[in-house]
N, C-alpha and C positions, 0 to 999 in steps of 0.2 A: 504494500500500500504506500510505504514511503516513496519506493522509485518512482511511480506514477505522479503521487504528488510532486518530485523531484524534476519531474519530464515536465508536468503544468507548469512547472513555476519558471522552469527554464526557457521553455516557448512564453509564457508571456513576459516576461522578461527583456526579450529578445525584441519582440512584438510591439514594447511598449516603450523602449528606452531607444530603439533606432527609428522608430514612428516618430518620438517628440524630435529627436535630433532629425531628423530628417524636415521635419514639418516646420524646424524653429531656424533650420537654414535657408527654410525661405524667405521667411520674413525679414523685414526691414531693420525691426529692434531686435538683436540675438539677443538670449539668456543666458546661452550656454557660452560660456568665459573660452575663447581658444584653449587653454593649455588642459580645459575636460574634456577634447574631443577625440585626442588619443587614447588616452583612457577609458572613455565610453566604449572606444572601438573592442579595447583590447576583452573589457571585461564583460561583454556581447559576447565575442569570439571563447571566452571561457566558456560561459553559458552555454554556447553552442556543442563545443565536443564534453560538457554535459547531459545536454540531450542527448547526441548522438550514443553516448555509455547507456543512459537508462536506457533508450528508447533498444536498446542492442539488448538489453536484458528483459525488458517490457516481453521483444519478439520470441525472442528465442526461451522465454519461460526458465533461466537461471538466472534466479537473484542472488547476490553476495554483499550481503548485508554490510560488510569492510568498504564497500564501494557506493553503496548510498550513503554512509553515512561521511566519506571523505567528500561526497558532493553535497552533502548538505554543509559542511566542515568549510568548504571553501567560499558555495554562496552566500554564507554569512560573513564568513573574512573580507569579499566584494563589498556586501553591503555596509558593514559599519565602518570599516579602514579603506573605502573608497580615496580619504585625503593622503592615507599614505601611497597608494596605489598612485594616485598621480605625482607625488613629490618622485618616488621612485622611477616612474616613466620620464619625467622630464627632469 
């Protein structure tokens, strides 16, 4: 049940952090500060071959429990040290 949760959270994630950023480079006023848009990228692309792990275990019906829980481990190291995440990248 976690991996699945792990696969939703990751698609929207994805879905919704490259939507804004996409949608806020169009406009005239940015929000999004240059030096968070390497970093949005990169921690998308985390996301991503997150999904692509559960969704590999979703299919193939071997879960290992070691591995949702380091994707859970990491998407929250995204979410709350997102500042260090970008001091790091730039």
């Amino acid at each position: 049940m976690l991996t699945k949760f792990m696969a939703i959270y990751a698609a929207f994630h994805i879905v919704t952090v490259l939507g804004k950023t996409y949608v806020d480079s169009l406009s005239e006023e940015s929000t999004i500060v240059d030096t968070y848009q390497l970093p949005i990228y990169i921690v998308a692309g985390i996301h991503f071959i997150m999904l692509l792990i559960c969704g590999v275990m979703m299919v193939t019906k071997k879960y290992f429990w070691i591995v949702t829980v380091a994707c859970i481990l990491v998407s929250l190291y995204t979410r709350f040290f997102f500042e260090d995440i970008v001091t790091w990248v730039n």
